[in-house]
N, CA and C atoms of all chains as a GROMACS GRO file, in nm:
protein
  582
    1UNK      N    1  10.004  25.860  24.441
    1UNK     CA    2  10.010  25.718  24.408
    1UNK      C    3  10.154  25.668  24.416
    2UNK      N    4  10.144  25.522  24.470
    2UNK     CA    5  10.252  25.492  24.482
    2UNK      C    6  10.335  25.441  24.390
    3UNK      N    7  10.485  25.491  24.343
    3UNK     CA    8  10.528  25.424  24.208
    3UNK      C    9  10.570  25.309  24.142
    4UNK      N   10  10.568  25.181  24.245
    4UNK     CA   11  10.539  25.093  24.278
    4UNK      C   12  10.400  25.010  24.214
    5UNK      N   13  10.307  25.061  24.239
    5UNK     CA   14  10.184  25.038  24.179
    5UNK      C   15  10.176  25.115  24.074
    6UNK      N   16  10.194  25.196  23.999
    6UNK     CA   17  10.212  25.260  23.912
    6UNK      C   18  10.212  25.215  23.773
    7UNK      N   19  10.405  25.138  23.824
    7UNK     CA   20  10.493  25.048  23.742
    7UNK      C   21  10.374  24.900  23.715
    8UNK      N   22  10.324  24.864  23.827
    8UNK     CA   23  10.263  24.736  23.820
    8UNK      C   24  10.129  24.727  23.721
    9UNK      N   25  10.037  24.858  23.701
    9UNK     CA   26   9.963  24.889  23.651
    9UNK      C   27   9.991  24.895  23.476
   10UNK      N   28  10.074  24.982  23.453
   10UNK     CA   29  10.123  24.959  23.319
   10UNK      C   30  10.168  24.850  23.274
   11UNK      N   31  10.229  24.814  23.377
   11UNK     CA   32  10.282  24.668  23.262
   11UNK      C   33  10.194  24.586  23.278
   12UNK      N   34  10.091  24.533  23.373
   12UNK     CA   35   9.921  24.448  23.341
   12UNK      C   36   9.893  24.525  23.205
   13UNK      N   37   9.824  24.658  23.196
   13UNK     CA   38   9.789  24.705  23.106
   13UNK      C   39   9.828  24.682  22.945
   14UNK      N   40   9.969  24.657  22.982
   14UNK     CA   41  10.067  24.678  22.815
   14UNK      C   42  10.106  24.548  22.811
   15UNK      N   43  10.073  24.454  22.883
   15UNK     CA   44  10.088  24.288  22.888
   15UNK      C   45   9.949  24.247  22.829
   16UNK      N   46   9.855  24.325  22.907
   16UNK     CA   47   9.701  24.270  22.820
   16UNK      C   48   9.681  24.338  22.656
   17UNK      N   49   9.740  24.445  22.635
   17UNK     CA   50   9.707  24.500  22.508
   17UNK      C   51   9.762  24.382  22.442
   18UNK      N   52   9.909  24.365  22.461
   18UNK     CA   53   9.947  24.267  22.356
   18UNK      C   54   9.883  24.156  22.339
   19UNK      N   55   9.838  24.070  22.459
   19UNK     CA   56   9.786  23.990  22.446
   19UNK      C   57   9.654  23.993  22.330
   20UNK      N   58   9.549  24.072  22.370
   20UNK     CA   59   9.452  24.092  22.303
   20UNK      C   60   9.511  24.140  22.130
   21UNK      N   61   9.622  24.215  22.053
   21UNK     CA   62   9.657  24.255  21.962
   21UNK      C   63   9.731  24.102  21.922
   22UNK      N   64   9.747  24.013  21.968
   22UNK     CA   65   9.774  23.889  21.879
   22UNK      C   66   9.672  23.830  21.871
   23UNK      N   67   9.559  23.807  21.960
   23UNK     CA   68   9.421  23.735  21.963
   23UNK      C   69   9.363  23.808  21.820
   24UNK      N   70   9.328  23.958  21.816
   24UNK     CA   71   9.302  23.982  21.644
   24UNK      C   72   9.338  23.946  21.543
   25UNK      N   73   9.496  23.949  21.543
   25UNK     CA   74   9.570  23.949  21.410
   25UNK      C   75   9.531  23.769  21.430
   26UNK      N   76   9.563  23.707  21.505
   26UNK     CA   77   9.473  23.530  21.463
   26UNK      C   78   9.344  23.552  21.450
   27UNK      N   79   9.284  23.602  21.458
   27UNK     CA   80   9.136  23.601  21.410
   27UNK      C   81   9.132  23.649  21.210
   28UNK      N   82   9.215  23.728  21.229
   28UNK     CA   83   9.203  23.775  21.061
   28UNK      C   84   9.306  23.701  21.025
   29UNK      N   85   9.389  23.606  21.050
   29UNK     CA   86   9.507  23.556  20.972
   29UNK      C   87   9.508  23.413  20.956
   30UNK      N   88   9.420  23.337  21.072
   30UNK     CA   89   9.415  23.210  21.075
   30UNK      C   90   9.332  23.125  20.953
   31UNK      N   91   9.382  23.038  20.886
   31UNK     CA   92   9.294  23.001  20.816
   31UNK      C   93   9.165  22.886  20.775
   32UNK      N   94   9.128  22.866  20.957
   32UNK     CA   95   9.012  22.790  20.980
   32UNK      C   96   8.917  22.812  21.053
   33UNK      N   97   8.767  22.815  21.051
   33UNK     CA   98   8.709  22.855  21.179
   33UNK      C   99   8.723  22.780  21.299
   34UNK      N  100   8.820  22.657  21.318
   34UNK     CA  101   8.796  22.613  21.451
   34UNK      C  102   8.907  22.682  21.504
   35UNK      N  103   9.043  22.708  21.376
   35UNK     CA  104   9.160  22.778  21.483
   35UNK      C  105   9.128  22.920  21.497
   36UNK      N  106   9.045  22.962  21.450
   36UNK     CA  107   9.020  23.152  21.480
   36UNK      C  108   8.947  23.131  21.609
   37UNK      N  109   8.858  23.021  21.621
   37UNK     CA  110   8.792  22.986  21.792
   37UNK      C  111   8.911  22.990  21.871
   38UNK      N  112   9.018  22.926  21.844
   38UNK     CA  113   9.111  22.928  21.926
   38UNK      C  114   9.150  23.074  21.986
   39UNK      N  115   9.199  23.140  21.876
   39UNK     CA  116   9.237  23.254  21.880
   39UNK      C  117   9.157  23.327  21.980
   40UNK      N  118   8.997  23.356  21.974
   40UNK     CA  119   8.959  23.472  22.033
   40UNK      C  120   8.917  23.360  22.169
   41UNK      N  121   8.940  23.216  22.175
   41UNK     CA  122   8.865  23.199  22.328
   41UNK      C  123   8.997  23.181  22.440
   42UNK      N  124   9.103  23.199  22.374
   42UNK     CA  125   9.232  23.154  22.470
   42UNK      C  126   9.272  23.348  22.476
   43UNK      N  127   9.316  23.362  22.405
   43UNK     CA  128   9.448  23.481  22.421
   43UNK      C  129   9.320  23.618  22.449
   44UNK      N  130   9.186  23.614  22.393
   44UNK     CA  131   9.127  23.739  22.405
   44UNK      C  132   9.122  23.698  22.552
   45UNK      N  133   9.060  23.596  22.639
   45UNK     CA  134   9.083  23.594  22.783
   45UNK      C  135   9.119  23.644  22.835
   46UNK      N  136   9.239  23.581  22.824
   46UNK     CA  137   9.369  23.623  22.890
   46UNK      C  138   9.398  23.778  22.894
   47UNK      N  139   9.407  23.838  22.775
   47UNK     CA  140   9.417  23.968  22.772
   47UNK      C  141   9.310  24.063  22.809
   48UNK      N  142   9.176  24.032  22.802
   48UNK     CA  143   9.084  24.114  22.885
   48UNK      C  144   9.080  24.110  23.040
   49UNK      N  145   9.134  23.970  23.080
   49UNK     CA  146   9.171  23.961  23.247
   49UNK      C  147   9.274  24.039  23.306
   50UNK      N  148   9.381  24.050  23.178
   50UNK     CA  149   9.517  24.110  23.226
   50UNK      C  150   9.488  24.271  23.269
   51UNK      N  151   9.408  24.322  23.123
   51UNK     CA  152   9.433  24.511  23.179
   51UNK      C  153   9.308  24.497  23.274
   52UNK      N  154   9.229  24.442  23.278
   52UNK     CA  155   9.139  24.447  23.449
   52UNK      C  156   9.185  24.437  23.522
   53UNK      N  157   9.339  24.321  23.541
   53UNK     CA  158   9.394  24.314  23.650
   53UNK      C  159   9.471  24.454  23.688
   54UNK      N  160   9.496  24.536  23.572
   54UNK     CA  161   9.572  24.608  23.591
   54UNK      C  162   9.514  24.774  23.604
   55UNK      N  163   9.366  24.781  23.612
   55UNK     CA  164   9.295  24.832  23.624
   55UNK      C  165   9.243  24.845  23.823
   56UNK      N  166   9.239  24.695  23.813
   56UNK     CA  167   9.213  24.699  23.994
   56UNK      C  168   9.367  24.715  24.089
   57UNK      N  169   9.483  24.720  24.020
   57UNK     CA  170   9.602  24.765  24.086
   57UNK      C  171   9.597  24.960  24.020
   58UNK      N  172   9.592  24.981  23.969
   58UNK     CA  173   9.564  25.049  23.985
   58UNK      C  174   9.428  25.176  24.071
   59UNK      N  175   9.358  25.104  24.087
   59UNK     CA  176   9.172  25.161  24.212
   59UNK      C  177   9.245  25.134  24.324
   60UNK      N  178   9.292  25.000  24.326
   60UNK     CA  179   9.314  25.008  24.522
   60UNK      C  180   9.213  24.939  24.568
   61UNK      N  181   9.139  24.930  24.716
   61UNK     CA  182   9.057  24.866  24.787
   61UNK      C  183   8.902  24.995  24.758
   62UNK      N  184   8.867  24.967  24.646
   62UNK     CA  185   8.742  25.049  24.674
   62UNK      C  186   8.605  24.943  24.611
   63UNK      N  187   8.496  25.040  24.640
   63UNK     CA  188   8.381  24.954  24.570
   63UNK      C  189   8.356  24.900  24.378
   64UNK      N  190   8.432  25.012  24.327
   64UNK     CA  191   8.441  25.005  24.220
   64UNK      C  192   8.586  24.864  24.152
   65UNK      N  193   8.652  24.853  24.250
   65UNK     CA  194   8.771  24.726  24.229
   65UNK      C  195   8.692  24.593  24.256
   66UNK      N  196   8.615  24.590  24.393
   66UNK     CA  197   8.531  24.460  24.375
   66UNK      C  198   8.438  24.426  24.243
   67UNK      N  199   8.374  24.540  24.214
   67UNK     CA  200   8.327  24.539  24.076
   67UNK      C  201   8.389  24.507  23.979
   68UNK      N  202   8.497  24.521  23.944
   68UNK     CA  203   8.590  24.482  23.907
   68UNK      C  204   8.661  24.339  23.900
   69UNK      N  205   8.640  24.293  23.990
   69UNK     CA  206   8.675  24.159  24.053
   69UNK      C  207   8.531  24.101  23.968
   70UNK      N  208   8.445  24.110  24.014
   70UNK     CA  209   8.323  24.064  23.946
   70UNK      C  210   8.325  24.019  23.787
   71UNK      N  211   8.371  24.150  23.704
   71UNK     CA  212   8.428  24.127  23.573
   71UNK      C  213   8.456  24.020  23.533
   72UNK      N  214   8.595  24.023  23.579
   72UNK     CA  215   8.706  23.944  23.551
   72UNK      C  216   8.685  23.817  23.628
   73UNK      N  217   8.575  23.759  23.703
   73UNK     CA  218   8.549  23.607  23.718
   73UNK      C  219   8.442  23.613  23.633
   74UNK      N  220   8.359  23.668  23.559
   74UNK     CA  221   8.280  23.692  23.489
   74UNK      C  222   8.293  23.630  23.352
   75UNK      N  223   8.440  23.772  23.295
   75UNK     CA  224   8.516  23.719  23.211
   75UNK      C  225   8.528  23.561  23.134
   76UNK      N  226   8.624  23.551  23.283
   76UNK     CA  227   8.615  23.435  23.249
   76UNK      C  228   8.641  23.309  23.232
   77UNK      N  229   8.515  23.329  23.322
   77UNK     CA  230   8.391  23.196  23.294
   77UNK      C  231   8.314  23.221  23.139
   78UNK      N  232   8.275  23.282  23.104
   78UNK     CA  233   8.171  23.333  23.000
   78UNK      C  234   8.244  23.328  22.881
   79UNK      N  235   8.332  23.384  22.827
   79UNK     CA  236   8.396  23.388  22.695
   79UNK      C  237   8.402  23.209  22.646
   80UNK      N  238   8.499  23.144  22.713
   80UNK     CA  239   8.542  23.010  22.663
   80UNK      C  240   8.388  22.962  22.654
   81UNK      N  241   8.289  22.991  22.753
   81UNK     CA  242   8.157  22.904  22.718
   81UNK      C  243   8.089  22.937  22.614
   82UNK      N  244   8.122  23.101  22.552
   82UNK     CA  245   8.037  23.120  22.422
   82UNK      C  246   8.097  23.077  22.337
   83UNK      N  247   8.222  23.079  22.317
   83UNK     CA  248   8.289  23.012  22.197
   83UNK      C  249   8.288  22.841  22.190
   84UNK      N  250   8.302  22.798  22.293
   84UNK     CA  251   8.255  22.670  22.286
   84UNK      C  252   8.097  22.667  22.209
   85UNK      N  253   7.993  22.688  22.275
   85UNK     CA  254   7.920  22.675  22.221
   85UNK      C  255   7.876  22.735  22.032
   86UNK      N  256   7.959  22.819  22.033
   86UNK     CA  257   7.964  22.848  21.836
   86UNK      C  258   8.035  22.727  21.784
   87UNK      N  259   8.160  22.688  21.830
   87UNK     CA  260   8.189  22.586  21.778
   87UNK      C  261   8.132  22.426  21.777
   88UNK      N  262   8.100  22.435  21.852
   88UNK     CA  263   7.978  22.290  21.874
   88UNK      C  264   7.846  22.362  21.762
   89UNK      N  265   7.829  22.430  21.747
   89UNK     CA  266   7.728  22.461  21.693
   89UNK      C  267   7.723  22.421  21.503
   90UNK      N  268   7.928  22.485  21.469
   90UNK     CA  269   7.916  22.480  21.355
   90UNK      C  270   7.995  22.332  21.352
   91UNK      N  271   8.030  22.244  21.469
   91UNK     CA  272   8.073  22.095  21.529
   91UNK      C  273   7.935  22.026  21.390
   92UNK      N  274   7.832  22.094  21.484
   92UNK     CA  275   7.685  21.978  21.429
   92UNK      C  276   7.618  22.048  21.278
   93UNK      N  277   7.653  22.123  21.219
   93UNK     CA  278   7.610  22.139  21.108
   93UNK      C  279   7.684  22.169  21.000
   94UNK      N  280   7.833  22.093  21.027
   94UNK     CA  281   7.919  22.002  20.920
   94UNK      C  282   8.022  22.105  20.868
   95UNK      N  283   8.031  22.209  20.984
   95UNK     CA  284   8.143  22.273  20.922
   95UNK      C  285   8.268  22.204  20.932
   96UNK      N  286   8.373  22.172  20.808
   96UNK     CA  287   8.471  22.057  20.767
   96UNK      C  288   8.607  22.163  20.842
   97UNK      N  289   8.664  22.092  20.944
   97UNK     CA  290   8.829  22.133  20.980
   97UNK      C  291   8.900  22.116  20.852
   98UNK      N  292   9.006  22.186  20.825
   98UNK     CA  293   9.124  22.196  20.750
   98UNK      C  294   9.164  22.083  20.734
   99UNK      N  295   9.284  22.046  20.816
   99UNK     CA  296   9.339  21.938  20.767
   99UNK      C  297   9.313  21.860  20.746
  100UNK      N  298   9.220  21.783  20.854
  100UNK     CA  299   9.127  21.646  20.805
  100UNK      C  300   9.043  21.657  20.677
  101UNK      N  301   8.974  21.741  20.721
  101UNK     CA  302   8.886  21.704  20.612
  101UNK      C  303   8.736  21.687  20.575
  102UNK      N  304   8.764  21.594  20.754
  102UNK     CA  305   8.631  21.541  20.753
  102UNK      C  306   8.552  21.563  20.885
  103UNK      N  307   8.403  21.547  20.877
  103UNK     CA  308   8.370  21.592  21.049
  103UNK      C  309   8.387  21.482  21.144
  104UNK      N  310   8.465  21.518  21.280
  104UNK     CA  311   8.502  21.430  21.377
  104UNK      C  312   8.364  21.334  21.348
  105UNK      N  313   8.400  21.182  21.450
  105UNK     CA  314   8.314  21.112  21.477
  105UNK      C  315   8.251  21.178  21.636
  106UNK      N  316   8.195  21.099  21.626
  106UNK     CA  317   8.081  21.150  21.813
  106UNK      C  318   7.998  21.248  21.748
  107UNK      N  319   8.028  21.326  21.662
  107UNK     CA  320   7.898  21.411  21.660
  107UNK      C  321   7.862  21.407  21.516
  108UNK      N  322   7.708  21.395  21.529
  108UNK     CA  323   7.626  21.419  21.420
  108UNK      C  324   7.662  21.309  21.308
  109UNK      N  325   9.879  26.006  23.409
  109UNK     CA  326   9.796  25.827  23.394
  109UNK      C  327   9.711  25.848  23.312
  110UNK      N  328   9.657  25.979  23.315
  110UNK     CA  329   9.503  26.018  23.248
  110UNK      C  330   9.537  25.981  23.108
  111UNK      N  331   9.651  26.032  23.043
  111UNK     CA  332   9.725  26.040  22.911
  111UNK      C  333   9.729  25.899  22.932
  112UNK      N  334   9.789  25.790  23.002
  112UNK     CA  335   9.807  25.677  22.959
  112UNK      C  336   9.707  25.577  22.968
  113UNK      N  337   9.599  25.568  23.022
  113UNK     CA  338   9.466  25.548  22.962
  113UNK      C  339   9.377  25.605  22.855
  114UNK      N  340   9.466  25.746  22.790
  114UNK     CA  341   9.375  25.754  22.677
  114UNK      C  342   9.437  25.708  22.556
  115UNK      N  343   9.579  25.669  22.570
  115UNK     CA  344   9.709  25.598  22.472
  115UNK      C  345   9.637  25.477  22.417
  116UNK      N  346   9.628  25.429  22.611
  116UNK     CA  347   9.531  25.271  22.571
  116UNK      C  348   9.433  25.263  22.519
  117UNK      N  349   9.333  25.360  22.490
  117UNK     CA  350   9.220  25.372  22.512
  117UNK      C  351   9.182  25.369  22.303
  118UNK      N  352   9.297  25.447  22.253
  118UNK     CA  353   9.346  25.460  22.136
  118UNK      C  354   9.358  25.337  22.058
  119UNK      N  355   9.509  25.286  22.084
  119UNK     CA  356   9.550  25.134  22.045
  119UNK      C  357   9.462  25.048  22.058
  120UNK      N  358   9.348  25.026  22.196
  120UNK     CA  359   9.268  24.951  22.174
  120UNK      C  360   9.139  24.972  22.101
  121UNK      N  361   9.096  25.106  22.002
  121UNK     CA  362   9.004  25.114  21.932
  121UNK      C  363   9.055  25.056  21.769
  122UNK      N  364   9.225  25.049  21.766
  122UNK     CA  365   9.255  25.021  21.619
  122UNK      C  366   9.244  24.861  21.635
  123UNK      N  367   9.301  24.801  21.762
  123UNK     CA  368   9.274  24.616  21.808
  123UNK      C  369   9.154  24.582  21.749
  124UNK      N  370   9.048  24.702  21.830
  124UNK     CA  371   8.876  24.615  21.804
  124UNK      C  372   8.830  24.657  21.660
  125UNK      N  373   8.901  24.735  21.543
  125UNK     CA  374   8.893  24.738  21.435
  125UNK      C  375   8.916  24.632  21.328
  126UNK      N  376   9.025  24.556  21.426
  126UNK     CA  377   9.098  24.440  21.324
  126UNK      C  378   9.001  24.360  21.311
  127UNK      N  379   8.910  24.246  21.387
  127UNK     CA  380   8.800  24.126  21.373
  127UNK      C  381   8.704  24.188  21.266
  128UNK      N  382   8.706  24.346  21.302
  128UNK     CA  383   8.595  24.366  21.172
  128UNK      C  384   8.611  24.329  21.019
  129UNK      N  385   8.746  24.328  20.995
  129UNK     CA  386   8.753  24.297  20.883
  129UNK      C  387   8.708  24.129  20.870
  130UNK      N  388   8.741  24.061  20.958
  130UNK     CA  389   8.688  23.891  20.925
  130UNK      C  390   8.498  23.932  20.940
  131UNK      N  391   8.447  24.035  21.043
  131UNK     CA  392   8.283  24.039  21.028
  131UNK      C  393   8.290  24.047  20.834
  132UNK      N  394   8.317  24.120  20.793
  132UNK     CA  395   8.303  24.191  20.709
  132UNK      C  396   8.299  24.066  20.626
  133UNK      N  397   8.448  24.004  20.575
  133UNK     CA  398   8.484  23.895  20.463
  133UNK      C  399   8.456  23.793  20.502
  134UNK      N  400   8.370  23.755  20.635
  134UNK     CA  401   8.437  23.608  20.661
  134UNK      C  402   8.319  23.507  20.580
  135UNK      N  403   8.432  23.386  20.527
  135UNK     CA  404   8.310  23.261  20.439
  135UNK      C  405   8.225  23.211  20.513
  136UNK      N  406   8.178  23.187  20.631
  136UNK     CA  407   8.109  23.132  20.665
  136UNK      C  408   8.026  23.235  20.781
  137UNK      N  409   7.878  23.166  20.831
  137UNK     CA  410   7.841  23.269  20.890
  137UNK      C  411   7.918  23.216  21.032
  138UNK      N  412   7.983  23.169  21.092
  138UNK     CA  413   8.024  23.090  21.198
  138UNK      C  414   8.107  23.226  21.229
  139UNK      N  415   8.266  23.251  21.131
  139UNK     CA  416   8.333  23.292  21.141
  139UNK      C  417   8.273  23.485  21.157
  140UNK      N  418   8.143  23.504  21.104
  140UNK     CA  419   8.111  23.654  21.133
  140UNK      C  420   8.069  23.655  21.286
  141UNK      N  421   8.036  23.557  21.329
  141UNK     CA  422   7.953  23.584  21.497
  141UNK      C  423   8.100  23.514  21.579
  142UNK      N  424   8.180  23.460  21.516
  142UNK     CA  425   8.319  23.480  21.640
  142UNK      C  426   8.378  23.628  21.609
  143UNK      N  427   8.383  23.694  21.536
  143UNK     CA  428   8.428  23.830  21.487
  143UNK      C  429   8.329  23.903  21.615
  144UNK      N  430   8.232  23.896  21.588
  144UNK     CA  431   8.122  23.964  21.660
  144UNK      C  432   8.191  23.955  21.792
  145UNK      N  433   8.185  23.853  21.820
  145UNK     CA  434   8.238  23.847  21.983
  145UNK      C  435   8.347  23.881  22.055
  146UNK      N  436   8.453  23.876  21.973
  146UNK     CA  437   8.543  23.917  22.006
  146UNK      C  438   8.533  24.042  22.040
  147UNK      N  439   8.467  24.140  21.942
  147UNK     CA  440   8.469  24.325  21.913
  147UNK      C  441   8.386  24.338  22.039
  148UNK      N  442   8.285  24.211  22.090
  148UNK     CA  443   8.187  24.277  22.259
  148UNK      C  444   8.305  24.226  22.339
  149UNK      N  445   8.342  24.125  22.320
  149UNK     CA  446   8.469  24.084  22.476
  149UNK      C  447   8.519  24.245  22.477
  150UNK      N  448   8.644  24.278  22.387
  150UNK     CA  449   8.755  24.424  22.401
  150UNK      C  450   8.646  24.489  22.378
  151UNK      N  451   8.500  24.556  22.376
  151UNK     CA  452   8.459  24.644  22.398
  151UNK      C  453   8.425  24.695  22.584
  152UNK      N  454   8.411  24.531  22.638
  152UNK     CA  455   8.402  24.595  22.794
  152UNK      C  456   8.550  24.648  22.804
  153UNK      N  457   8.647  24.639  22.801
  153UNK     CA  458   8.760  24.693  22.847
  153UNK      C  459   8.749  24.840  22.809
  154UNK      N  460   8.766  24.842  22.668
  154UNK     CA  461   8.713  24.974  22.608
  154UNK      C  462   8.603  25.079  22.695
  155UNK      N  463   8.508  25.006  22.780
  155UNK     CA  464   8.419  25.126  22.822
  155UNK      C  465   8.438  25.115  22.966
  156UNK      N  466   8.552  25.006  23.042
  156UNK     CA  467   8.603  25.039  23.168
  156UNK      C  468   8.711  25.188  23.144
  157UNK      N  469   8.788  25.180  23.037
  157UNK     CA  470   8.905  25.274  22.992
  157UNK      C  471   8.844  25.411  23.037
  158UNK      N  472   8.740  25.420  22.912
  158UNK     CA  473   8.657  25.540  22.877
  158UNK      C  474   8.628  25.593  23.027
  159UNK      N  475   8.572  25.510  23.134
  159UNK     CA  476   8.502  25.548  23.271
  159UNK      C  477   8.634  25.606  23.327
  160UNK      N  478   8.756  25.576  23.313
  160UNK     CA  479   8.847  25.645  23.416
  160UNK      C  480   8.856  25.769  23.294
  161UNK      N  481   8.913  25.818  23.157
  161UNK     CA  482   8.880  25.873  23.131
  161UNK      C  483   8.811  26.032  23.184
  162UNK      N  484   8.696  25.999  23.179
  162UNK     CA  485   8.555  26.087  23.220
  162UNK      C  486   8.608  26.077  23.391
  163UNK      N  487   8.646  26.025  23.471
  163UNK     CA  488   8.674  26.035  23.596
  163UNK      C  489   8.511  26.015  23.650
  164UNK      N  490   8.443  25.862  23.604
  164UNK     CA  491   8.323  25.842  23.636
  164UNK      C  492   8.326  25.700  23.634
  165UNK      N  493   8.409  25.635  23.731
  165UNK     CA  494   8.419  25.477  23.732
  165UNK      C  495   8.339  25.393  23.777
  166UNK      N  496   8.239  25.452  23.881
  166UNK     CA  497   8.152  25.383  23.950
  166UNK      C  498   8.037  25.351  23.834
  167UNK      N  499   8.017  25.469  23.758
  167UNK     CA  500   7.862  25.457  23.681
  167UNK      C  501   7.899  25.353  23.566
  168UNK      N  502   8.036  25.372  23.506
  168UNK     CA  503   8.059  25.316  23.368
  168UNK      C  504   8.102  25.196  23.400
  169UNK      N  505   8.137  25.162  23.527
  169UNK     CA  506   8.129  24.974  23.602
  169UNK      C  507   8.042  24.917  23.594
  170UNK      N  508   7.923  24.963  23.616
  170UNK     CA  509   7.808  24.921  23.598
  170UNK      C  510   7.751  24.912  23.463
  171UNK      N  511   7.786  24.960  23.352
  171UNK     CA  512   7.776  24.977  23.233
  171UNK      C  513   7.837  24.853  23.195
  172UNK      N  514   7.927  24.852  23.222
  172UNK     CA  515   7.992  24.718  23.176
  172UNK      C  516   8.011  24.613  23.177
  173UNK      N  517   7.923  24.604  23.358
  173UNK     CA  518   7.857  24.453  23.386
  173UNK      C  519   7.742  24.431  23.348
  174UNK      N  520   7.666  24.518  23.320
  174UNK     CA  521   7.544  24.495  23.187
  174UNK      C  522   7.557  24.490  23.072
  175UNK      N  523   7.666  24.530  23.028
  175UNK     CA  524   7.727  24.482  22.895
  175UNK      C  525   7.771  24.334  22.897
  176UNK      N  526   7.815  24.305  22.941
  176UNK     CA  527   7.924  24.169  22.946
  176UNK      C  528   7.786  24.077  22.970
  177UNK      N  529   7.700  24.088  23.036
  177UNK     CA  530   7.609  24.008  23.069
  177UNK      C  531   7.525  23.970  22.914
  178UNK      N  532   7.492  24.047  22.834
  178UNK     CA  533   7.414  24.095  22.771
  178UNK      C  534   7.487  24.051  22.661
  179UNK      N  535   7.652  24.056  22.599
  179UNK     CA  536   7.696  24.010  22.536
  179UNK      C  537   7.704  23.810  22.527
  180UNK      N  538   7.742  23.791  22.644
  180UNK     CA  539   7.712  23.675  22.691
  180UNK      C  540   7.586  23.626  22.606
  181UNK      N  541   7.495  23.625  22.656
  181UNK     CA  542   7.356  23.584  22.635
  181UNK      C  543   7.316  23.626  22.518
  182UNK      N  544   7.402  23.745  22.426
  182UNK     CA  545   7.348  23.738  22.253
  182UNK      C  546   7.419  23.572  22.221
  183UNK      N  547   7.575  23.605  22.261
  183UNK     CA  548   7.634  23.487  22.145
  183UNK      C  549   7.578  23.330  22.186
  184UNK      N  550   7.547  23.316  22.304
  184UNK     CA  551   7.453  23.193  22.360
  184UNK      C  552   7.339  23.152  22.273
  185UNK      N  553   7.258  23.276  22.264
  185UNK     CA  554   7.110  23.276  22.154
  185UNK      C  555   7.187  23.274  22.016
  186UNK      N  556   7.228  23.286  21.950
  186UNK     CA  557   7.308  23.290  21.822
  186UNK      C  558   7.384  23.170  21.811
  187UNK      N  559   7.446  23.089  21.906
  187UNK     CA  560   7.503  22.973  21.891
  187UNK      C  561   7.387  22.872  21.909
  188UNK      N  562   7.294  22.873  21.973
  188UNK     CA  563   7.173  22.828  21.981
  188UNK      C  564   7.055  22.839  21.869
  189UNK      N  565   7.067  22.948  21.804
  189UNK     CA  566   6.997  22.950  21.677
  189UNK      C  567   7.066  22.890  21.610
  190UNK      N  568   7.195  22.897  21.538
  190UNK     CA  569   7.258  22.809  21.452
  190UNK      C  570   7.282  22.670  21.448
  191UNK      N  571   7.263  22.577  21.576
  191UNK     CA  572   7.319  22.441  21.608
  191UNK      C  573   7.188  22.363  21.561
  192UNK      N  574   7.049  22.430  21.514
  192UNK     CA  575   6.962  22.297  21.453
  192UNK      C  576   7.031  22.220  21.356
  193UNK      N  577   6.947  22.116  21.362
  193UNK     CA  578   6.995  21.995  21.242
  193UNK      C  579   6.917  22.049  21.170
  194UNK      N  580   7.003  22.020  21.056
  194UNK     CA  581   6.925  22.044  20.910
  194UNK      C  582   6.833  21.973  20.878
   0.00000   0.00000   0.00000
């Protein structure tokens, strides 16, 4: 293997861990459910795309990297739409944001 | 490399430990099924890891696009059970 790709592999890899190891610690530290949505639908993304990316630099051109590829448009598309939809969910049955107070207008 | 996918493979079992604690405490049921989700998102990574691991990438790829699919479509039905009006 080339060391070149090597280098490129680890640091996707150790770029997505972190990513994903701040997406937790906001999930247990934040203190609202719309900003802990934040937390796991932005940065867990990001960081599950990253060590895939760094997963298919590391495979190379094989069948198992397109698979791969698959994932990670998979990814995401899919994450931000499930969390959207939990939050619209607890949107319409009056779960109250922090600072305001109160539930937005437009819904419910 | 083998060693440095099982490093990762490590660090990311103490990551997908952390949301458990909000499954566990969290006030509302909202906040236990984003916990939930999070621990299935970093679990596909977790069982791409595992497949190089075992030096069995083709089978455990496939594992994991039936996972991801399957995760998908719980938190869909679960955000969908919860959004009736009262």
């Amino acid at each position: 293997m080339a060391t070149a790709q090597m280098i490129a592999c680890v640091t996707l890899v150790i770029l997505g861990m972190g990513f994903m190891l701040v997406g937790s610690i906001g999930i247990l530290r934040l203190p609202d459910f719309f900003s802990r949505t934040h937390a796991t639908s932005k940065s867990d993304t990001l960081g599950v795309m990253l060590v895939i990316a760094g997963l298919i630099v590391f495979e190379g051109f094989t069948q198992s990297s397109l698979k791969l590829v698959f994932i990670e448009i998979f990814i995401a598309l899919s994450n931000p739409v499930g969390t959207h939809a939990l939050g619209r969910a607890a949107l319409k049955s009056r779960v109250k944001p922090l600072l305001t107070g109160r539930v937005p207008r437009g819904e419910s | 490399m083998t060693q440095f996918f099982l490093y990762s493979a490590v660090a990311l079992t103490v990551i997908i430990a952390v949301p458990l604690i909000r499954v566990v405490k969290g006030p509302t049921v909202y906040d236990r099924v984003v916990g939930a989700n999070t621990i299935a998102t970093k679990t596909i990574v977790l069982i791409c890891l595992i497949g190089y691991l075992f030096d069995r990438v083709d089978m455990f790829i496939d594992i994991t696009l039936a996972y991801a699919v399957l995760g998908f479509i719980g938190s869909l039905a679960i955000a969908k059970l919860l959004s009736r009006e009262d």
